[in-house]
C-alpha positions in Angstrom: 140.6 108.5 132.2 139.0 106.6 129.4 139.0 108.3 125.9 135.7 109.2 124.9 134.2 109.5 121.1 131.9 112.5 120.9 128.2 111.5 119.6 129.6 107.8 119.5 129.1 104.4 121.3 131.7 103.1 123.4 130.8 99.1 123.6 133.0 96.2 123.2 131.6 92.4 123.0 132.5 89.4 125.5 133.0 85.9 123.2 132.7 82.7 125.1 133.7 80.0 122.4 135.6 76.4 122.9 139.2 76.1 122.7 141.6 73.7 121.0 142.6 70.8 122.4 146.1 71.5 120.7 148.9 71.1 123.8 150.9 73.5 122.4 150.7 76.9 124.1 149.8 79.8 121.5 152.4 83.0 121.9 152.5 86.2 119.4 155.6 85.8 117.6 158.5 88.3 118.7 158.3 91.9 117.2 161.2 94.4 117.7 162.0 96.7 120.7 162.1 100.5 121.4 165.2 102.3 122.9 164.7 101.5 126.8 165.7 105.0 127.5 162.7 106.4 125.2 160.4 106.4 128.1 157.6 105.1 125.3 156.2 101.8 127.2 152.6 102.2 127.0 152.7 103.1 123.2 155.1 100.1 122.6 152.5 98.4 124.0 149.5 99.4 122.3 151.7 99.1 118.9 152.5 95.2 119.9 149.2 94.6 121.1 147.0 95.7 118.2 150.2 94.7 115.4 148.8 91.4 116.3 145.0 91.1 117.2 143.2 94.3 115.8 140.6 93.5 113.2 141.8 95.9 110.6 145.9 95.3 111.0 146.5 94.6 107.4 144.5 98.1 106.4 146.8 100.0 108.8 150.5 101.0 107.4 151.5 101.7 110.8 150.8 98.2 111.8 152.1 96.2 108.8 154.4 93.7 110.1 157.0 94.7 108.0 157.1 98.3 109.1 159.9 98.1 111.7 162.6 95.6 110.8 163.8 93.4 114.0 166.8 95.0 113.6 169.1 97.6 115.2 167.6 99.9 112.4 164.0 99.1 112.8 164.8 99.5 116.6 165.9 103.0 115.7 162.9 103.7 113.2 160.5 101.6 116.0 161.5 104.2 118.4 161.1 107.0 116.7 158.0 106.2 115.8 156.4 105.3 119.7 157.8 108.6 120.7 155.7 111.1 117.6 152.9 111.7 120.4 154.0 112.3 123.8 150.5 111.2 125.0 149.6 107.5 124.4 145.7 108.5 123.8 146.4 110.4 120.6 149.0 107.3 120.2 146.4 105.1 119.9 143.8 107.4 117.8 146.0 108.9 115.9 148.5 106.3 114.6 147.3 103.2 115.4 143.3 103.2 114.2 141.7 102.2 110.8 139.7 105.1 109.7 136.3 103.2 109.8 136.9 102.0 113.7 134.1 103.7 115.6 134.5 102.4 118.8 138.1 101.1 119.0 138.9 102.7 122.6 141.5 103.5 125.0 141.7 104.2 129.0 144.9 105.0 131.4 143.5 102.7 134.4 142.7 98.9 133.2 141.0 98.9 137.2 138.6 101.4 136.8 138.1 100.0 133.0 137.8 96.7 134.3 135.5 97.8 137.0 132.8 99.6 134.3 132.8 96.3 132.5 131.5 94.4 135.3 128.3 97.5 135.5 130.7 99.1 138.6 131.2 102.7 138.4 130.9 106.0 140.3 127.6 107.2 139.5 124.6 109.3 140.8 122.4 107.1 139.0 121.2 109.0 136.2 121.3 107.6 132.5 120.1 109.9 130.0 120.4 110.9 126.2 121.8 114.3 124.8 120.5 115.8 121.8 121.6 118.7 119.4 119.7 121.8 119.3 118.2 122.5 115.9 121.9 121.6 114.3 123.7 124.4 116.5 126.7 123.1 118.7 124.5 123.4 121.7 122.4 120.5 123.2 120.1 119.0 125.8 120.4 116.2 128.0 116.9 114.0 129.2 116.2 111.6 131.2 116.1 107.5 129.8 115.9 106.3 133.2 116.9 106.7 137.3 118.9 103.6 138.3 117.7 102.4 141.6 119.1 103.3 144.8 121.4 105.9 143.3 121.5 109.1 144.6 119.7 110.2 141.4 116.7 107.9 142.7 116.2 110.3 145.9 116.3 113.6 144.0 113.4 115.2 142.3 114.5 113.8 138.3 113.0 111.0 137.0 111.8 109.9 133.5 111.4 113.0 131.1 113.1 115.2 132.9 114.9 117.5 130.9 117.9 119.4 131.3 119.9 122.6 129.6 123.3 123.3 132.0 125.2 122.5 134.2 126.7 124.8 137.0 124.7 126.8 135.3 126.6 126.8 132.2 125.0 125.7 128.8 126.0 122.6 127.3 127.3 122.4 124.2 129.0 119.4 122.0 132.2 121.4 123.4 132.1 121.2 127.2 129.5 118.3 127.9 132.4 115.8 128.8 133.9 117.6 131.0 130.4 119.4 132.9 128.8 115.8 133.3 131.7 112.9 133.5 134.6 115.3 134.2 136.5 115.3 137.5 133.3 117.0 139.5 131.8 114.3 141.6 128.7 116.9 141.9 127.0 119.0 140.0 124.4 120.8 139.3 121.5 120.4 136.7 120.1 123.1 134.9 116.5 122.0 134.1 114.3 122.5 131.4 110.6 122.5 130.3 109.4 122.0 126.6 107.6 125.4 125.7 105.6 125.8 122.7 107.4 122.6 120.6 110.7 124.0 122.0 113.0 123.3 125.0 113.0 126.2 127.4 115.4 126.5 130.9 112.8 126.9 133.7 114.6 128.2 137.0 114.6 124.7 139.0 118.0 122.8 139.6 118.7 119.4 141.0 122.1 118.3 142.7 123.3 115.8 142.1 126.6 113.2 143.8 128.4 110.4 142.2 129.1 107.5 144.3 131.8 105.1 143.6 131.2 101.4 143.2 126.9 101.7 142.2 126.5 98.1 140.4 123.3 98.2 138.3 121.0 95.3 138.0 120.5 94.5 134.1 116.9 94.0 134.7 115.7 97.8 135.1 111.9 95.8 134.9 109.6 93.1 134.4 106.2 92.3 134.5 103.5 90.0 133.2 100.3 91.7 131.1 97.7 89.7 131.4 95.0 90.5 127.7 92.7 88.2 127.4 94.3 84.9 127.3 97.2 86.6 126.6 100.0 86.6 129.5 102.9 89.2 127.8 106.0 89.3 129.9 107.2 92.7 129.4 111.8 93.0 130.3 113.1 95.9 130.5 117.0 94.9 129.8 119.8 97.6 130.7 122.8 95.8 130.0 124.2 92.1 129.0 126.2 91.9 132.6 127.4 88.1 133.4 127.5 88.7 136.6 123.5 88.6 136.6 122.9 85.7 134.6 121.8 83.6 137.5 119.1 86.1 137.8 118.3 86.4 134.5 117.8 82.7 133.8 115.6 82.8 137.5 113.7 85.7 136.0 112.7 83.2 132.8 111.9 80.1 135.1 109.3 82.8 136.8 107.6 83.9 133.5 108.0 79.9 132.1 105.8 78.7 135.4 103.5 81.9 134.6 102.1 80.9 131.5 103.9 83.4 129.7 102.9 83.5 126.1 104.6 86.3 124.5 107.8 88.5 125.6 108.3 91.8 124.7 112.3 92.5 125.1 113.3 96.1 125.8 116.3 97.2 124.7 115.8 100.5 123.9 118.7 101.8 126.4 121.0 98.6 126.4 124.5 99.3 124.8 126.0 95.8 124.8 127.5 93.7 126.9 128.7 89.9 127.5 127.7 87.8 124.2 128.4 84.7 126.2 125.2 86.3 128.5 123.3 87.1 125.2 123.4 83.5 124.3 122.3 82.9 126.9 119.3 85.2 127.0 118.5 84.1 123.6 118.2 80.2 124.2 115.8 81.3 127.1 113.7 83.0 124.9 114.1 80.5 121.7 115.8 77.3 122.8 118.4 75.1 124.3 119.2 73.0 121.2 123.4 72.9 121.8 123.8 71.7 118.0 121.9 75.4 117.2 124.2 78.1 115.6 124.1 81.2 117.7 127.1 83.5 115.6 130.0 83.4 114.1 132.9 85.2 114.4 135.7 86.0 111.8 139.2 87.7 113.4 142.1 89.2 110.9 143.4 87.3 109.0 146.8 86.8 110.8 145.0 85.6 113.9 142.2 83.8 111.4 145.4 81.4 110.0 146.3 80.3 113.2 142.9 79.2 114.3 141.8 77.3 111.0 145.3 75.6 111.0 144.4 74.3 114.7 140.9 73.8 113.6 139.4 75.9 116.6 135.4 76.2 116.5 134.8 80.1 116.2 131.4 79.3 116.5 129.3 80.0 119.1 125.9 77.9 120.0 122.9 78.6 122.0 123.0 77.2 125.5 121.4 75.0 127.6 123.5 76.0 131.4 124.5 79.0 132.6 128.4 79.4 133.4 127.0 78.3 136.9 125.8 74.6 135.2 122.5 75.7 136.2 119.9 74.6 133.4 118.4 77.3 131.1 114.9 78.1 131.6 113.3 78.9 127.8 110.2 80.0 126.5 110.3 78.3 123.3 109.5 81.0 121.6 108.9 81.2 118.0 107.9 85.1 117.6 109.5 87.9 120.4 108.9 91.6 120.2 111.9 93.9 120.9 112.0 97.6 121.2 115.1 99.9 119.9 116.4 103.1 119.8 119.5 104.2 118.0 120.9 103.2 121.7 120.6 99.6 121.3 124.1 97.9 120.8 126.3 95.4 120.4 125.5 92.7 122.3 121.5 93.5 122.3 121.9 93.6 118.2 123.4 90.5 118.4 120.7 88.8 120.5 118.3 90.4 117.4 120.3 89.2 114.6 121.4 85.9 116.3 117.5 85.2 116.7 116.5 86.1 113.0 117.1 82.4 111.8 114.9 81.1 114.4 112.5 83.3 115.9 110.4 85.5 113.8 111.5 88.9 115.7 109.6 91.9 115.7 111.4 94.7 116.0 109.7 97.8 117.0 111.1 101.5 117.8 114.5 103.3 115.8 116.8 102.0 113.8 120.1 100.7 116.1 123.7 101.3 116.6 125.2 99.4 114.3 127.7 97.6 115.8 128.4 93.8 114.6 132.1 93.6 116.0 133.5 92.4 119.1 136.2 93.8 121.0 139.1 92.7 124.2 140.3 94.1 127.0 144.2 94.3 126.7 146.7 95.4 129.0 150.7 95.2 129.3 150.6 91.6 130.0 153.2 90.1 127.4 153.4 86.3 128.5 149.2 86.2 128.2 149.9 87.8 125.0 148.6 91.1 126.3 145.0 89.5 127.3 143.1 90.8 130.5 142.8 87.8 132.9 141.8 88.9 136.2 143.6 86.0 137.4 146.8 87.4 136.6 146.3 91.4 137.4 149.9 90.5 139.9 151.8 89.7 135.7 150.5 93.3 134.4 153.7 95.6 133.5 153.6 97.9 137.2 154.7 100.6 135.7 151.8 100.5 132.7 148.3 100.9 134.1 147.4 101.6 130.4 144.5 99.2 129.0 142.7 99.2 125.2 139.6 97.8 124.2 140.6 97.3 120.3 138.3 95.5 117.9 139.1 91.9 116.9 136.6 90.8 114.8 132.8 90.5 113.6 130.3 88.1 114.2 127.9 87.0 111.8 124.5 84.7 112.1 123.6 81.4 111.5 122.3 82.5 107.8 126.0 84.6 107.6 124.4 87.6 108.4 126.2 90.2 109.4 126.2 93.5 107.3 124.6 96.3 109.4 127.3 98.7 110.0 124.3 100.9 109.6 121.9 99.8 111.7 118.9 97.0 112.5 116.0 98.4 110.9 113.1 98.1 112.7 110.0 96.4 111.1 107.7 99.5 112.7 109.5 102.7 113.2 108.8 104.5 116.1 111.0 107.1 117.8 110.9 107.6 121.0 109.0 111.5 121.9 110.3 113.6 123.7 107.0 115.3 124.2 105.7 111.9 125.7 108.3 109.6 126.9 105.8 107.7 128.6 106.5 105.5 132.3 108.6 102.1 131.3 106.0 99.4 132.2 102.6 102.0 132.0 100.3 100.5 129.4 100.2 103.7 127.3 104.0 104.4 126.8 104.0 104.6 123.2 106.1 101.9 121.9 105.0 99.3 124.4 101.6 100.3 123.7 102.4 99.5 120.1 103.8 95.9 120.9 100.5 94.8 122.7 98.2 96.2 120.2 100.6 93.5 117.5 99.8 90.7 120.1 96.5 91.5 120.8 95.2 92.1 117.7 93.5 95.0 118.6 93.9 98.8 116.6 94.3 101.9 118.6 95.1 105.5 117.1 98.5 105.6 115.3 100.8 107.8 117.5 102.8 110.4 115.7 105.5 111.7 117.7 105.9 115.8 118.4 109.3 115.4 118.9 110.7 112.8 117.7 114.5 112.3 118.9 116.6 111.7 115.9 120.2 113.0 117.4 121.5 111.2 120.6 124.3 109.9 122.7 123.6 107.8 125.8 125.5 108.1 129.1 126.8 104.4 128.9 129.1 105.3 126.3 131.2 107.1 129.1 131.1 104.4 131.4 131.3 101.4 129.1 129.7 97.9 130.9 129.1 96.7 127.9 130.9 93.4 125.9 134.7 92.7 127.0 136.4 89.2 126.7 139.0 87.8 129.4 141.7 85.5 128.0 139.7 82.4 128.9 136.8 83.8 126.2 139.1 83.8 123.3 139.8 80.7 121.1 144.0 80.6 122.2 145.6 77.4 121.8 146.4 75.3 125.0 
């Protein structure tokens, strides 16, 4: 199970930056120890793990360091305290969080966790949005996109599509968990037609099967629009997944030898993902200039101290090889065109706010997530100071198959950037309709239609959406690929 946030994004941020050349090997300093008998590992874990690294420690009584006394007292109190919730989920949410943590998460198996970072999951293949009904607890679902090769790819759904139940019950902000990522590996849809400006359940239905292990390639799409003497390369970018970053840089040699002269970068359905891939994403559409500031990142400040006193970079720098030492192919752009929804995330709002110094960046479509901090992977490793390494999955505590994805930190641009808790406003609004959703890649979709008429130059009738979507989630958040680091990402001394 991984703990959900109703209505909210589930993303976490990968951060690739240089170690110190300290010989000493870093270690979190010894806290005290629960009652053995207690039966209270997972929460003494959580407690130890985030006492140390999470961003907001110091704002969090529960987490002070002098809350539980390394003594046979504190032991006592410590125990006590791990055993208030039986269940280490409400643990974790209810004990352990700062009130303003939005995407600080949990999950009780670090291998299927693990396994929805790398874009693995079971999945039909069907990524889609869910909206509230006219401020009622019921809501819709429609379709973003149909992942290829998914089982959802050989049904009759696709783009637009709408939907009302499931099993033919109605979704509400109540049940929608468990109807579409509970323990059912099929279901069935409950469609829906829009009707006079409203959404109306028609009588058709579509079945649909989860599969375990569908990988999704990042690049949903991409093309070159050839205007005039204009060649526009046109990405459609699902997910910042480092295990496609060989074909992501191949992708940008291809459009390099085209002639491309402009890029238009969708993000409108990408939640996050590796930062160490959106560096390198942005040097191939800006630059491979090594000496170029990329972000920033600040931690706690207990975590903060031990960094400046080793003088660690926490910088990170735009790239000229891949993780693979192959060389970066770039653009050398000086403008880019990206399209948003309140979907876009993370690691896709750091490739837009890493840029800004740079590249003048147009930013077309709805306001973003808001997310400018980066998150870990941690499970009950002790001696790797509770960091995920897949090289050491033999070291995790047996008995603990408990992971959390806490925050660490925030990362800031060149400029020092970094303040949009609320959202990257975009430089043209335009939400997305659900009245016409438009084919990703067809000329006329609405908000690539708006992009090329900026580039070309040319004016076209201003589109006013019907039905604008102002209320969504996005099915990522329940399978989140998006933006872990692995113990080798992290700045520890060694």
């Amino acid at each position: 199970m991984i703990k959900i946030a109703p209505f909210g994004f589930i993303l976490s941020l990968l951060f690739l930056i240089s170690c110190s050349k300290d010989d000493d090997v870093f270690t979190i300093p010894d806290t005290v120890d629960p009652d053995p008998s207690a039966n209270a590992q997972v929460q003494d874990f959580m407690w130890k793990a985030m006492n140390f690294w999470y961003f907001w420690q110091a704002d969090v009584d529960n987490l002070a360091d002098d809350r539980f006394p390394n003594t046979d007292a504190g032991s006592k109190a410590y125990t006590e305290f791990l055993t208030l919730e039986s269940d280490p989920g409400a643990f974790f949410d209810n004990q352990l969080l700062f009130s303003e943590d939005r995407f600080s998460f949990y999950s009780d198996d670090y291998v299927e966790l693990t396994q929805s970072l790398a874009g693995i999951s079971k999945s039909n293949g069907l990524v889609f949005g869910l909206v509230r009904l006219d401020g009622g607890s019921e809501i819709f679902g429609y379709v973003q996109y149909v992942i290829p090769d998914s089982d959802a790819s050989t049904k009759n759904i696709s783009r637009g599509s709408l939907f009302t139940g499931v099993n033919g019950i109605t979704l509400t902000d109540g049940n929608y968990k468990d109807l579409l990522f509970g323990a059912n590996d099929t279901y069935t849809l409950n469609m829906a037609s829009v009707v006079n400006g409203e959404v109306t359940p028609n009588n058709d239905e579509v079945t649909l099967t989860k599969e375990v292990g569908l990988q999704e390639n990042p690049v949903f799409l991409n093309q070159i629009i050839e205007i005039g003497s204009r060649k526009v390369a046109y990405v459609v970018y699902n997910g910042f997944i480092n295990e496609f970053d060989e074909e992501l840089n191949d992708l940008f040699g291809r459009l390099k030898s085209s002639g491309t002269t402009d890029l238009i970068l969708d993000l409108r359905y990408n939640p996050g993902g590796s930062v160490k891939t959106a560096s390198f994403l942005a040097s191939m559409i800006y630059d491979t200039n090594t000496k170029d500031v990329f972000l920033k990142a600040r931690y706690n400040d207990k975590y903060q101290a031990v960094l400046e006193k080793s003088n660690t970079d926490v910088h990170r720098y735009f790239a000229d090889k891949t993780e693979k030492g192959s060389s970066i192919n770039t653009l050398n752009l000086d403008q880019v065109y990206i399209l948003t929804t309140s979907g876009t995330a993370s690691a896709s709002e750091l490739v837009i706010n890493g840029l800004a110094p740079y590249v003048d960046v147009v930013q077309i479509g709805d306001v973003t997530r808001g997310k400018n901090e980066f998150s870990v992977t941690m499970v009950d490793d002790r001696e790797n100071n509770y960091l995920y390494n897949p090289q050491r999955v033999s070291r995790i505590n047996s008995n603990n198959s408990w992971a959390i994805q806490p925050l660490l930190g925030r990362n800031e641009n060149a400029d020092g950037f970094s303040e949009y808790t609320s959202g990257l406003v975009p430089d043209i609004e335009l939400k997305e309709d659900l009245a016409n959703l438009g084919i990703l890649g067809d000329l006329n979709e609405p908000l690539l239609a708006k992009a090329l008429s900026l580039i070309t130059g040319t004016t076209k009738a201003e589109f006013i959406p019907k039905m604008p979507i102002e209320t969504i989630t996005h099915s990522k958040m329940f399978s989140p690929i998006g933006d872990t680091m692995y113990v080798t990402d992290i700045p520890v001394l060694k």
